[in-house]
NUBA-550034 format. One record per residue (C-alpha): residue number from 1; residue in three letters; x, y, z. Coordinates in nm, 3 decimals. Layout:
REM residues N
+-----+-----+---------+---------+---------+
|   i |  aa |       x |       y |       z |
+-----+-----+---------+---------+---------+
| NUM | ALA |       X |       Y |       Z |
...
+-----+-----+---------+---------+---------+
//
This chain:
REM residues 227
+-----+-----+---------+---------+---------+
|   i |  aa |       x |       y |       z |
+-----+-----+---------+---------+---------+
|   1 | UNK |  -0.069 |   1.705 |   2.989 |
|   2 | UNK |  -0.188 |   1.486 |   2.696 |
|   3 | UNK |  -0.020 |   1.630 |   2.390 |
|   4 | UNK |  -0.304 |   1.477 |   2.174 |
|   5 | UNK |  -0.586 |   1.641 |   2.297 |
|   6 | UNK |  -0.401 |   1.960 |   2.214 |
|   7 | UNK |  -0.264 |   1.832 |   1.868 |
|   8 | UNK |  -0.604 |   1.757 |   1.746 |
|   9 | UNK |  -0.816 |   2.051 |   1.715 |
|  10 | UNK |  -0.521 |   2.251 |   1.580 |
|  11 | UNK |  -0.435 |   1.976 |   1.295 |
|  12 | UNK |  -0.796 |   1.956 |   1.242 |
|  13 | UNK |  -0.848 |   2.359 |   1.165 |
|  14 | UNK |  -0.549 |   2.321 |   0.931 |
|  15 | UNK |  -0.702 |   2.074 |   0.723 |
|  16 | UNK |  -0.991 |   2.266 |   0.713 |
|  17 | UNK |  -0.814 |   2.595 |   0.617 |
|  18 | UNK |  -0.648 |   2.348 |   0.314 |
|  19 | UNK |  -0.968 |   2.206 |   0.264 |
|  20 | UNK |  -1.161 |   2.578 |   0.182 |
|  21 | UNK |  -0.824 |   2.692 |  -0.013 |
|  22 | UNK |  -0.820 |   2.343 |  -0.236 |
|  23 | UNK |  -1.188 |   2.405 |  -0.314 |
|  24 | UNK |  -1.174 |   2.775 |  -0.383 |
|  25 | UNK |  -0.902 |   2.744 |  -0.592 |
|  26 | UNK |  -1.033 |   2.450 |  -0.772 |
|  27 | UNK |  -1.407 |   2.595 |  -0.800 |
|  28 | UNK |  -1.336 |   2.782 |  -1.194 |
|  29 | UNK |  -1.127 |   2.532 |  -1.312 |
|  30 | UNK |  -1.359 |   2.289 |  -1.257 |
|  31 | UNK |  -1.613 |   2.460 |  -1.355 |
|  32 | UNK |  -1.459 |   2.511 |  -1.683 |
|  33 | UNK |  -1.358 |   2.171 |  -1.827 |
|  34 | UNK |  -1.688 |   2.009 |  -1.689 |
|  35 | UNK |  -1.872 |   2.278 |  -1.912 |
|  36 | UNK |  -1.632 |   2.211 |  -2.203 |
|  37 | UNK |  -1.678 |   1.837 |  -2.175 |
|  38 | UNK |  -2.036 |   1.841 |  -2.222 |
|  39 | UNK |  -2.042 |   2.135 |  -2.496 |
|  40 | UNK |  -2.159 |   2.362 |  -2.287 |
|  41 | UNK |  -2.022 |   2.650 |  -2.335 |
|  42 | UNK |  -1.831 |   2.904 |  -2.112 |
|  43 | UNK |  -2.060 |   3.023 |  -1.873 |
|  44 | UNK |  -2.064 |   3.461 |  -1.839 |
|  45 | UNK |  -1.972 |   3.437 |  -1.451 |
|  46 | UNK |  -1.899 |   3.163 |  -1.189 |
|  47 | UNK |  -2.274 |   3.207 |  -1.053 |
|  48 | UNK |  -2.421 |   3.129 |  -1.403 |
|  49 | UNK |  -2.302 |   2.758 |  -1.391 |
|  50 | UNK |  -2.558 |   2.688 |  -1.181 |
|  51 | UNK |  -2.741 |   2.626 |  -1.485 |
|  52 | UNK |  -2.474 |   2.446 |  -1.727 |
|  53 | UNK |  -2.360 |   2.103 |  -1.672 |
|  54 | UNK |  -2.100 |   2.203 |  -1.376 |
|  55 | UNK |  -2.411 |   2.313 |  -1.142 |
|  56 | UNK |  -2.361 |   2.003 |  -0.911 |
|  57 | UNK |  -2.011 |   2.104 |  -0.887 |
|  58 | UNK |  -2.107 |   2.501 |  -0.833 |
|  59 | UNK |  -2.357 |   2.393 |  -0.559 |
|  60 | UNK |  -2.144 |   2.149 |  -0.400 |
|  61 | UNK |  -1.832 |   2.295 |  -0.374 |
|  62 | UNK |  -1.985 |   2.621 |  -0.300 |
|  63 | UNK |  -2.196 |   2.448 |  -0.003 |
|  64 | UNK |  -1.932 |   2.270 |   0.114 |
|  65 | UNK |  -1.661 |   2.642 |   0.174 |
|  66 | UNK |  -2.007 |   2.763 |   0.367 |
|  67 | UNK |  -2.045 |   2.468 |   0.613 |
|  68 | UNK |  -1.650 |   2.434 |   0.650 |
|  69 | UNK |  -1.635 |   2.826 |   0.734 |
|  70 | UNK |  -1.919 |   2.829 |   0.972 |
|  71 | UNK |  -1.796 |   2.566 |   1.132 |
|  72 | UNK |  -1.455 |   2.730 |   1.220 |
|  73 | UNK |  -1.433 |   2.858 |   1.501 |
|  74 | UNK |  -1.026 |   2.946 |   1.530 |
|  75 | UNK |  -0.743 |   2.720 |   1.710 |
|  76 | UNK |  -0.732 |   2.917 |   2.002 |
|  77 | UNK |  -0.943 |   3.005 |   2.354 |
|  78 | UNK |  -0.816 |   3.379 |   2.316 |
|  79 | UNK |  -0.906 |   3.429 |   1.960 |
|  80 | UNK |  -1.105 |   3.741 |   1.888 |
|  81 | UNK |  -1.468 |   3.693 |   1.898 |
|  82 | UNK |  -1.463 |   3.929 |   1.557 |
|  83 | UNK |  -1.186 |   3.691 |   1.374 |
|  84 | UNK |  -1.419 |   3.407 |   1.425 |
|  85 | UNK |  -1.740 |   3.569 |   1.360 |
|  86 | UNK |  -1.599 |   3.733 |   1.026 |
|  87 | UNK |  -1.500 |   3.418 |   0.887 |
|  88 | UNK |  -1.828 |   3.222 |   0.970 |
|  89 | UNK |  -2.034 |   3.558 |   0.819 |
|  90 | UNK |  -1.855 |   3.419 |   0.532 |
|  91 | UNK |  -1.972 |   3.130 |   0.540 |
|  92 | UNK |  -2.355 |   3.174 |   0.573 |
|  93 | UNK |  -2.272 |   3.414 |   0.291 |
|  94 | UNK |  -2.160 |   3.167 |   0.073 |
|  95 | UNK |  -2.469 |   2.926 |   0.154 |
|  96 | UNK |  -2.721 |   3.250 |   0.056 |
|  97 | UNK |  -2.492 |   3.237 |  -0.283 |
|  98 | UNK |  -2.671 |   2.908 |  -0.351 |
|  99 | UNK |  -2.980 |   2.938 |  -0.190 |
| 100 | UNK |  -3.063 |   3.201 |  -0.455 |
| 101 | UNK |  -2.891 |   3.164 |  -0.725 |
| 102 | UNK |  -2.834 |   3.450 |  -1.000 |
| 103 | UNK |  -3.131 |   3.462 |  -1.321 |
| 104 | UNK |  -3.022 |   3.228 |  -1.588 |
| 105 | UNK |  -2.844 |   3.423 |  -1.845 |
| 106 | UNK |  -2.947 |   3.290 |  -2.109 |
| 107 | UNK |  -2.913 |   3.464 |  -2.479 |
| 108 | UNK |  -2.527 |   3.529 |  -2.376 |
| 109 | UNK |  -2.319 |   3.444 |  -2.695 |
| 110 | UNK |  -2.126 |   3.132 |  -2.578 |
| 111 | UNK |  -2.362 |   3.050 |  -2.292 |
| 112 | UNK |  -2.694 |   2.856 |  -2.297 |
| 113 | UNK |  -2.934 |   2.740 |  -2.016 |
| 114 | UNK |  -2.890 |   2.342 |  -1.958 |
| 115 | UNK |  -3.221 |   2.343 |  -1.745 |
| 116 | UNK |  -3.418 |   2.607 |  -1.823 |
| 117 | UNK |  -3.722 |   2.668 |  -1.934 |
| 118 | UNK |  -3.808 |   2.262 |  -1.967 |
| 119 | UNK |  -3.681 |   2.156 |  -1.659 |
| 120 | UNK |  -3.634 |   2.406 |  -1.403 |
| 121 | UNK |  -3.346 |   2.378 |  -1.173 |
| 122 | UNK |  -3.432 |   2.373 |  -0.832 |
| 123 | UNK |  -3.429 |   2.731 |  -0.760 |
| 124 | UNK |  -3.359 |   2.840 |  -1.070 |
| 125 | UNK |  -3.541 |   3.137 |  -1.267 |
| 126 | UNK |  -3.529 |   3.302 |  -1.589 |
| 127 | UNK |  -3.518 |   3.699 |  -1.430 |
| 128 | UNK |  -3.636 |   3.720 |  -1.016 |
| 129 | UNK |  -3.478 |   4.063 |  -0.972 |
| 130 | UNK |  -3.494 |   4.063 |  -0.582 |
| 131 | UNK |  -3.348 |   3.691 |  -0.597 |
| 132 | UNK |  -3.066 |   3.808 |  -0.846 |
| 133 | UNK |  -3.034 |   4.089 |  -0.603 |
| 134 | UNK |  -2.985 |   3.883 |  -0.327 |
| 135 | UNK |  -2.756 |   3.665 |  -0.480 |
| 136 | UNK |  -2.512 |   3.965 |  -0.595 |
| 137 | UNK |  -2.490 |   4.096 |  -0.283 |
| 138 | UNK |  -2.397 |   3.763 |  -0.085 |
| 139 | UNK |  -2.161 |   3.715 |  -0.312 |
| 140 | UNK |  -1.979 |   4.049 |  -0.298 |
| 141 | UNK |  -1.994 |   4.044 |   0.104 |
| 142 | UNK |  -1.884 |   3.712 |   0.072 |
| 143 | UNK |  -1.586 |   3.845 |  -0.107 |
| 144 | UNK |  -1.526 |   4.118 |   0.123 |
| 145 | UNK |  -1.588 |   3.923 |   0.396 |
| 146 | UNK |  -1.323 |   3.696 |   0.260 |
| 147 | UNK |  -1.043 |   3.958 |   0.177 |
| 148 | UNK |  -1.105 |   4.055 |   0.551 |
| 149 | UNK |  -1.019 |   3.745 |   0.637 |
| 150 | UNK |  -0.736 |   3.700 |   0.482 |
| 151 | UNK |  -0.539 |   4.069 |   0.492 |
| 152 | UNK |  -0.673 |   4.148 |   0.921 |
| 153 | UNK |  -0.726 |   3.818 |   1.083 |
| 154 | UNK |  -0.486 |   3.573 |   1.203 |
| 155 | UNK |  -0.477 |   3.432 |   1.487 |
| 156 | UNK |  -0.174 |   3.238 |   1.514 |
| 157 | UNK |   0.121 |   3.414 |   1.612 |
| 158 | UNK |   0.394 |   3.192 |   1.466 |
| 159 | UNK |   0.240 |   3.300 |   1.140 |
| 160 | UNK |   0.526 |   3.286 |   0.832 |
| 161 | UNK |   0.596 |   3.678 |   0.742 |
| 162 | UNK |   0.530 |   3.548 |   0.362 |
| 163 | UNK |   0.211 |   3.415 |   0.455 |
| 164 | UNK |   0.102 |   3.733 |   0.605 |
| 165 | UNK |   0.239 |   3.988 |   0.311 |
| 166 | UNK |   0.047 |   3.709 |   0.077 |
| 167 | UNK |  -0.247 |   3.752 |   0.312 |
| 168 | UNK |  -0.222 |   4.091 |   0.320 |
| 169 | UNK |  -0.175 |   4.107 |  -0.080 |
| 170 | UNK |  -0.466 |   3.835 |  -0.159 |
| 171 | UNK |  -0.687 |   4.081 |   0.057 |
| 172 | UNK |  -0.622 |   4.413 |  -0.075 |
| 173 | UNK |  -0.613 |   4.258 |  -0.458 |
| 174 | UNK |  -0.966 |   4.075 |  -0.372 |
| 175 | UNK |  -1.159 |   4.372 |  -0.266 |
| 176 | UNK |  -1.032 |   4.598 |  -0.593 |
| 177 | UNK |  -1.133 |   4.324 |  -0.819 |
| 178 | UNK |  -1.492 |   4.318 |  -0.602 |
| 179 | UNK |  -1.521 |   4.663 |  -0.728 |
| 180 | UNK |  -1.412 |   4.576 |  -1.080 |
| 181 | UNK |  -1.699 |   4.269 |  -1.076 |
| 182 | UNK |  -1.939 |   4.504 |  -0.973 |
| 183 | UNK |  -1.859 |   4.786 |  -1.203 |
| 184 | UNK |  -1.849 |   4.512 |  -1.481 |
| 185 | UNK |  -2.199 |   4.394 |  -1.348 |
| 186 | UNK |  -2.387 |   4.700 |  -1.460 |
| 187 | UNK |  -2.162 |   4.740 |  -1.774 |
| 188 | UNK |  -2.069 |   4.472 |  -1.959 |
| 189 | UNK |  -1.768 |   4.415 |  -2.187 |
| 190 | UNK |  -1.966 |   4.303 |  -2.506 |
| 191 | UNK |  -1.694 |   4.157 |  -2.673 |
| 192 | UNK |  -1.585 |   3.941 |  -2.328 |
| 193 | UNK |  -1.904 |   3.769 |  -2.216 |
| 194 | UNK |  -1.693 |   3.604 |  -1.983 |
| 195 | UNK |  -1.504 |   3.899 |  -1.842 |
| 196 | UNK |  -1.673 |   3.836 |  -1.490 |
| 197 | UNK |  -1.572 |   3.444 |  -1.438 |
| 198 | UNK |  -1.203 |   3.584 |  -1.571 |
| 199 | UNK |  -1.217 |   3.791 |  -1.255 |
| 200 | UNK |  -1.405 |   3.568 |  -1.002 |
| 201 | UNK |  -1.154 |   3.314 |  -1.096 |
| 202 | UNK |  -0.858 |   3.504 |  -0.994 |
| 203 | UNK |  -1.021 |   3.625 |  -0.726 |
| 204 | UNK |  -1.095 |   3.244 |  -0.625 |
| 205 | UNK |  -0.724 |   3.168 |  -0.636 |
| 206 | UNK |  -0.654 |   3.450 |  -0.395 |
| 207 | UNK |  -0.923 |   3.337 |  -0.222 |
| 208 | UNK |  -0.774 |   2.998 |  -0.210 |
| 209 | UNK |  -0.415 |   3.087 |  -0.175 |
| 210 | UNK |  -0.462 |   3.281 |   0.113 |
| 211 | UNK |  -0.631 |   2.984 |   0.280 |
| 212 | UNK |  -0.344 |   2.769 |   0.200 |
| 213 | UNK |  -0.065 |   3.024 |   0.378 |
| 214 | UNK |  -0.275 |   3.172 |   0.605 |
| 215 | UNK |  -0.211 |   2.959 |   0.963 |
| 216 | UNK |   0.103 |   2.771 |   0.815 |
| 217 | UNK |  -0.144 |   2.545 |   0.662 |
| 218 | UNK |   0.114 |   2.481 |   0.355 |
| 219 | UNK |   0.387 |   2.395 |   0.575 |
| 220 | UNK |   0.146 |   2.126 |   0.769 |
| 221 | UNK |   0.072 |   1.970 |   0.443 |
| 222 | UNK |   0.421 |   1.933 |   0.341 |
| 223 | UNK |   0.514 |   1.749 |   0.650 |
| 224 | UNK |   0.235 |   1.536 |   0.660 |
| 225 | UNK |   0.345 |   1.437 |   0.315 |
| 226 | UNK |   0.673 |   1.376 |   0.410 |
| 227 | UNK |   0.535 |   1.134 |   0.742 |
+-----+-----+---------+---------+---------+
//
């Protein structure tokens, strides 16, 4: 048998697995110094820099988790149908986040539109309730969707136990703070405008982290570093 043509596809689902954990955990960050570069401000949630200076980044970064998780479709012929399906849900999910964007929150204290209402971004608006709708709810299935992914499904066997209690952890700590975003959504902490990006960005990292362990995808960075 030709080791290769089994090598391949499983080194090149690893990379993608470090690929969406790199970007995920990278995403705030980002986010944040691009905004404090150009004066910006600190946008109120990780959606609203879709209108600051860091949108490119936003819409890139965000695109580029969708296509990599839709395009995953697991290492193995016997993988679950519903571990691969979960994970590309995820992925359309994130794609929707994009494709309508939250309102433009401007008036926050901190925050102000960088393209709104003289130059419109290109599917931005200043308060489309149904589009804002929309938006929330990808995003909180994507989270869900995500903290599925990493606390139920994995399909390798040879799994690390530390990468599955992180898994399991990152999952079970994403899906609280979902409920905490969500809860903060319809009441907001006036003297934190940025409470929600404080929470999407550690839910991001778990996001992220879980990527990284999840598969042995840490330990197949390391030794390609070492090679």
């Amino acid at each position: 048998m030709n080791t290769d043509s089994v090598k391949l596809p499983v080194e090149t689902y690893k990379l993608i697995r470090i690929a969406v954990g790199l970007m995920g955990i990278s995403l705030p960050f980002a986010i944040y110094w691009v905004d404090k570069i150009f004066g910006a401000g600190n946008p109120p949630s990780i959606s609203a820099s879709y209108y600051s200076p860091a949108g490119v980044l936003f819409i890139g970064i965000v695109s580029a988790i969708g296509m990599f998780m839709l395009a995953y479709t697991g290492e193995r012929r016997d993988d679950k149908w519903y571990n691969i399906w979960v994970v590309k849900a995820a992925g359309f999910l994130a794609l929707l986040v994009v494709l309508f964007p939250t309102h433009c929150p401007d008036g926050i204290e901190g925050f102000k539109c960088s393209c709104l209402p003289e130059s419109p971004c290109m599917f931005g608006h200043a308060e489309n309730n149904w589009v804002t709708m929309v938006h929330g709810g990808s995003a909180a299935l994507f989270f869900i969707f995500s903290a599925l992914a990493s606390a139920f499904l994995h399909s390798d066997e040879n799994v690390p136990v530390y990468a599955l209690f992180i898994g399991y952890l990152a999952g079970v700590l994403i899906a609280i703070l979902v409920l905490f975003i969500v809860i903060a959504s319809f009441n907001p902490v006036d003297d934190q405008p940025d409470f929600i990006y404080k929470l999407e960005t550690v839910v991001l990292v778990l996001f992220g982290v879980s990527w990284l362990v999840w598969g042995g995808a840490v330990e197949y960075l390391l030794q390609r570093l070492r090679t």
